[in-house]
C-alpha positions as CSV (number, residue, x, y, z in Angstrom):
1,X,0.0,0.0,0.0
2,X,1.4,3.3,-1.1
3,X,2.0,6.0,2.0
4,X,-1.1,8.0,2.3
5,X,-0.2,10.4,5.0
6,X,0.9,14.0,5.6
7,X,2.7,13.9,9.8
8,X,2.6,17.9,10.7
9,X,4.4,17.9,14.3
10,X,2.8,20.8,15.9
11,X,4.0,22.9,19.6
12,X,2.0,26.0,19.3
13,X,-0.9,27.4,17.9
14,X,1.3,29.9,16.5
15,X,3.7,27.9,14.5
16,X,0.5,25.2,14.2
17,X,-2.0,27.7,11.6
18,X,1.0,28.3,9.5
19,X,1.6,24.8,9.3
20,X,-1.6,23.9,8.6
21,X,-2.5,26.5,5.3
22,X,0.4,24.4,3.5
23,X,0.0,20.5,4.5
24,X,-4.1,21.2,4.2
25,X,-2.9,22.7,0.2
26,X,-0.8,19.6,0.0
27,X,-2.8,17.1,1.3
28,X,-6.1,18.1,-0.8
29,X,-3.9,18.4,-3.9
30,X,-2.5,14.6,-3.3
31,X,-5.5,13.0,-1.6
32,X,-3.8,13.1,1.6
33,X,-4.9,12.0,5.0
34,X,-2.9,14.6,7.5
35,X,-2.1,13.3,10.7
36,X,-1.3,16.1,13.5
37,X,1.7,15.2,16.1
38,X,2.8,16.7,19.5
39,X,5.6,15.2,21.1
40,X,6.1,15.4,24.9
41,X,9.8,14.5,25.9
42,X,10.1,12.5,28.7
43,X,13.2,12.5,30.8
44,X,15.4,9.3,31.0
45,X,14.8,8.8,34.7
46,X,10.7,8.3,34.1
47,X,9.6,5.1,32.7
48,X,8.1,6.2,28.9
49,X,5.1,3.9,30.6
50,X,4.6,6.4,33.6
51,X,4.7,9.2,30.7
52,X,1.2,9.5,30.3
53,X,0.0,9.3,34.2
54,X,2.8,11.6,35.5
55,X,2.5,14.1,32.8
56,X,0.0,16.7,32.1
57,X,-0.9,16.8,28.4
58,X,-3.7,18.8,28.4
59,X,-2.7,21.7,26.4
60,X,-1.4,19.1,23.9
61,X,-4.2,17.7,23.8
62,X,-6.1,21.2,23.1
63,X,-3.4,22.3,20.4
64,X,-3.8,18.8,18.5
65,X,-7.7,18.7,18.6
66,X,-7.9,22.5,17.5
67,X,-5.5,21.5,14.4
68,X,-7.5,18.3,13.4
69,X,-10.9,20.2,13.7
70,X,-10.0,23.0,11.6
71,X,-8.3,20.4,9.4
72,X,-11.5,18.7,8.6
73,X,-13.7,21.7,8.0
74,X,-11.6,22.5,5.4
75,X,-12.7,18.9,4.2
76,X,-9.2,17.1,4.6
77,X,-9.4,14.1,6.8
78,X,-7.2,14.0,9.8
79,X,-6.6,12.5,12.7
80,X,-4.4,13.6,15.9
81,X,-1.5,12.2,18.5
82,X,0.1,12.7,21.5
83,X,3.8,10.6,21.5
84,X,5.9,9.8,24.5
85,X,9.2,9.7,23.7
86,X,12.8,10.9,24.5
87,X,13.5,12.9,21.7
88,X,11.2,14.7,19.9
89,X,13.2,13.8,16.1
90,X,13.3,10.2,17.5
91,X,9.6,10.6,18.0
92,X,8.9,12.4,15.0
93,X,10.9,9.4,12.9
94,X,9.1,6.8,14.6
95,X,5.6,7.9,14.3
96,X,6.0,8.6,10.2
97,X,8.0,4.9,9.9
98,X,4.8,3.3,11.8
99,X,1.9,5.7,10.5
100,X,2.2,5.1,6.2
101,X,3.6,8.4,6.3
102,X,4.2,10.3,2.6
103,X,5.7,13.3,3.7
104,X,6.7,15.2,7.2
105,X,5.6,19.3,6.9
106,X,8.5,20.6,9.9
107,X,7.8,24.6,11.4
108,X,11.5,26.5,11.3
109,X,11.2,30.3,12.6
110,X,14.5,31.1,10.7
111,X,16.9,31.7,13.8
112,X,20.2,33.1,13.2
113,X,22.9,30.1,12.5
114,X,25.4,28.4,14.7
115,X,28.1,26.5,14.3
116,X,26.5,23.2,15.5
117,X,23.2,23.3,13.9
118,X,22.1,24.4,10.5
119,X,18.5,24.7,10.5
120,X,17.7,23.7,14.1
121,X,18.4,20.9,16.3
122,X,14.9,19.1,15.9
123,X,14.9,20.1,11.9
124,X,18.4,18.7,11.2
125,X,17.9,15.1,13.4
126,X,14.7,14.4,11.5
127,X,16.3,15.1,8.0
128,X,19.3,13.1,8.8
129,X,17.4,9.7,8.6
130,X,13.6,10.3,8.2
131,X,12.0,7.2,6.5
132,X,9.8,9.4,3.9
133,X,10.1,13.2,2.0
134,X,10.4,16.1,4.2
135,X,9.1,20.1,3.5
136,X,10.3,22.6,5.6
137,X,8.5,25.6,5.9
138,X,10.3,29.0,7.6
139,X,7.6,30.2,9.8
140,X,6.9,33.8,9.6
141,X,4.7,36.0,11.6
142,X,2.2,37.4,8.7
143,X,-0.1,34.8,6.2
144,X,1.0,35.2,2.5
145,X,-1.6,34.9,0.1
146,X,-0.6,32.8,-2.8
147,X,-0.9,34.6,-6.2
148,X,2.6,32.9,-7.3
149,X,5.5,30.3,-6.7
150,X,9.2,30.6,-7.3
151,X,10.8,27.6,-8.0
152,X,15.1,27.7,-8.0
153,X,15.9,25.0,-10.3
154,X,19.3,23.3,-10.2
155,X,18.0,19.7,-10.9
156,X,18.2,16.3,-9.2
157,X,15.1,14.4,-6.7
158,X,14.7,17.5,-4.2
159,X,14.5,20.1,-7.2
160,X,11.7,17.9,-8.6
161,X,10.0,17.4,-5.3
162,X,10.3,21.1,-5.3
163,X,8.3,21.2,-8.2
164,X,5.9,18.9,-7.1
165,X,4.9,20.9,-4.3
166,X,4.9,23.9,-6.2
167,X,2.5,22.5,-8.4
168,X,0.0,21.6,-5.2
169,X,0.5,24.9,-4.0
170,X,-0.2,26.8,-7.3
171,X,-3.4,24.2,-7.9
172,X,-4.7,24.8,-4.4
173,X,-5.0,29.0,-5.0
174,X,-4.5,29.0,-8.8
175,X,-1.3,30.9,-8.8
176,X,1.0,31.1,-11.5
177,X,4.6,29.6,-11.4
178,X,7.9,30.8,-12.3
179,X,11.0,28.0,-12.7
180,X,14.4,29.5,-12.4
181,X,17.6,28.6,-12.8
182,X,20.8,31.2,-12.4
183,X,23.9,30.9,-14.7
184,X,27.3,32.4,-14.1
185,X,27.3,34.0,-18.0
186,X,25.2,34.4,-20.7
187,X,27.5,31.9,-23.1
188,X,25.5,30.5,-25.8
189,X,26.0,26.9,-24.5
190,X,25.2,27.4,-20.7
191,X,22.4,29.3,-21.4
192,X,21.2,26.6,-23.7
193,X,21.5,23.9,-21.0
194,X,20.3,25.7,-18.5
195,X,17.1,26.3,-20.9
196,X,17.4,22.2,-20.7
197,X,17.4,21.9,-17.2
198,X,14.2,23.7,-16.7
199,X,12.4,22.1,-19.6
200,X,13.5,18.6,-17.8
201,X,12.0,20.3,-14.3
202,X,8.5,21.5,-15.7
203,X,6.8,18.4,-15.9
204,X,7.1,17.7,-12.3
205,X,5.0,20.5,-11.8
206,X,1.9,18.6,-13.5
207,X,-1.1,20.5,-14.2
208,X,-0.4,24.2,-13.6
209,X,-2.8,27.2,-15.5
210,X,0.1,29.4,-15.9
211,X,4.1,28.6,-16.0
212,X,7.5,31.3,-16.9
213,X,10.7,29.6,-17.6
214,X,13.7,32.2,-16.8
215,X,17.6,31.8,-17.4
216,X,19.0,34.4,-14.9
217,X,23.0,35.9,-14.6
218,X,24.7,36.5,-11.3
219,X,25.1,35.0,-8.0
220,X,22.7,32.5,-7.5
221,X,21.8,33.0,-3.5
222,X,21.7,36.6,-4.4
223,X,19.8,36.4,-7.4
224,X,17.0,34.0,-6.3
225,X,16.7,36.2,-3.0
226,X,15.9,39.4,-5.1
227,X,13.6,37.4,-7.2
228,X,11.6,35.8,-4.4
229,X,10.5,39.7,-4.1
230,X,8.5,39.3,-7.4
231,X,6.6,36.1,-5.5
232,X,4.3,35.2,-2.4
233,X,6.1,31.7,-1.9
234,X,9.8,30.1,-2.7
235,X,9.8,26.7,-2.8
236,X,13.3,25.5,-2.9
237,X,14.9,21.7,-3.2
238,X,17.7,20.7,-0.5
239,X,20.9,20.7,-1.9
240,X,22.7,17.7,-3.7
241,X,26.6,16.0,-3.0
242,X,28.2,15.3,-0.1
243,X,26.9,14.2,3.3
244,X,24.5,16.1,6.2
245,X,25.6,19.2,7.1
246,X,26.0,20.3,3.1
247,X,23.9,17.8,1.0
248,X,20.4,18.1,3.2
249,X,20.5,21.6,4.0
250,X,23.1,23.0,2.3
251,X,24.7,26.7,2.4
252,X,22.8,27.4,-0.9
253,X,19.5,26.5,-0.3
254,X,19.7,27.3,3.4
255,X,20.9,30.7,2.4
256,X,17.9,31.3,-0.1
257,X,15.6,30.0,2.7
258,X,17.0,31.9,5.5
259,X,16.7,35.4,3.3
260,X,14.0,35.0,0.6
261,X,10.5,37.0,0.8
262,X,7.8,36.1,1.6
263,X,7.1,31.9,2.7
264,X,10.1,29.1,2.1
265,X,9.6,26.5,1.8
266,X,12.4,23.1,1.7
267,X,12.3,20.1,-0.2
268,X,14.0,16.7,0.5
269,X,13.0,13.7,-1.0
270,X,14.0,10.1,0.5
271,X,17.0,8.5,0.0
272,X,16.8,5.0,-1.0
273,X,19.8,4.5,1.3
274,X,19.9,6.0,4.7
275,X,22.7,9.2,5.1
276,X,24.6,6.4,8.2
277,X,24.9,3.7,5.5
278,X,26.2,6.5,3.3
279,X,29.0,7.6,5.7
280,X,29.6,3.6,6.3
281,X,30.1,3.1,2.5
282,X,31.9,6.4,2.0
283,X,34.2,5.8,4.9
284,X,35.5,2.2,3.7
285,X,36.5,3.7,0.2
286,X,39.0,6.1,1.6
């Protein structure tokens, strides 16, 4: 049976609504059931059995059943969970490998870098060996309305999954969509493969009203930035090559993410083999 869910982990109402406008477009787009998750993290010294007796969960409980209501009155069937569990990635992982989970939708409010963490500590432990695609959506304090997409297109699986949810999103409030891809000159040849690129990425999008294909010049995170201005959502794909830190959130992508307009949102699509069998494999050839 193919996975048929869309896991939103949720904390507060705040960073919940945001959440929800996107995985409700998604999930309605791709006949998706979305499954709402807040995680309470227990402390080693409790029994995870105790969890539920010792703990109180009420305002988890409120923030999950507020989510799944409004979920289903915009007529997208969902269903709601409270997890136990030590970690709230390790919970977040375990619920999606159990639950037929599709995709995970993760919040990010955009905080300023450090050296240890990319996106955030949570963000970067799910995407290190989640079992299904992940989006991740910068969380900002004002709704967009969506009138048009950006897509930055630099190929591979996450630039398509891009594309995929770009096309959901556009469907979902009829906007129009704009593929681009930045070049370092205007050379007759690179300009003519990049002019392949896109054409390779547009189908991806599937059925979308309206659709601009642009070669742009410069620096890319400083070109895509400026041109996220001309849009109400960015939807950019994780970055390809090399191993967690750069190839699931790289400097690129995290860059255009971290200063675009209006929403981001990420894109990584699954790896058939997980990052640690990766490093295993990588490590033995040196």
């Amino acid at each position: 049976m193919p996975a048929d869910r869309l896991l939103v982990p949720v904390a507060n109402p705040e960073t919940a609504d945001r959440l929800l406008d996107t995985a409700i477009d998604i999930a309605t787009d791709r006949d998706l059931e979305i499954l709402v998750l807040s995680v309470v993290t227990v402390p080693m010294q409790v029994p995870l059995g105790e969890a539920r007796r010792r703990f109180d969960v009420d305002d988890q409980k409120d923030l999950v059943n507020e989510a799944v209501e409004r979920t289903r009155s915009d007529g997208v069937s969902a269903t709601g969970r409270i997890q136990f569990g030590r970690s709230v990635a390790e919970s977040v992982r375990g619920v999606a490998d159990a639950e037929d989970v599709a995709t995970i939708l993760l919040g990010w409010r955009g905080r300023p870098r450090r050296r240890d963490v990319v996106l955030g500590s949570h963000i970067d432990d799910v995407l290190a060996d989640a079992p299904c695609d992940v989006l991740v959506k910068r969380i900002d304090r004002d709704r967009h309305a969506v009138a048009s997409v950006l897509v930055p297109v630099a190929g591979g699986p996450n630039t398509a999954f891009a594309a995929e949810t770009a096309g959901s999103l556009a469907r979902a409030h009829d906007a129009r969509i704009e593929l681009v891809t930045v070049v370092p000159d205007r050379e007759e040849e690179t300009v003519a493969e990049a002019r392949t690129l896109l054409d390779r990425t547009a189908p991806a999008l599937g059925a979308v009203e309206s659709v601009t294909q642009n070669v742009l010049e410069g620096s890319v995170v400083e070109t895509i930035v400026d041109r996220s201005g001309e849009h109400d959502v960015t939807v950019v794909g994780a970055a390809e090559g090399g191993f967690l830190r750069r190839a699931l959130v790289g400097d690129v992508p995290e860059a255009i993410a971290r200063d675009a307009e209006g929403a981001v949102l990420m894109a990584k699509r699954t790896q058939a083999v997980p990052e640690a069998l990766w490093r295993r494999l990588r490590d033995r050839l040196r």
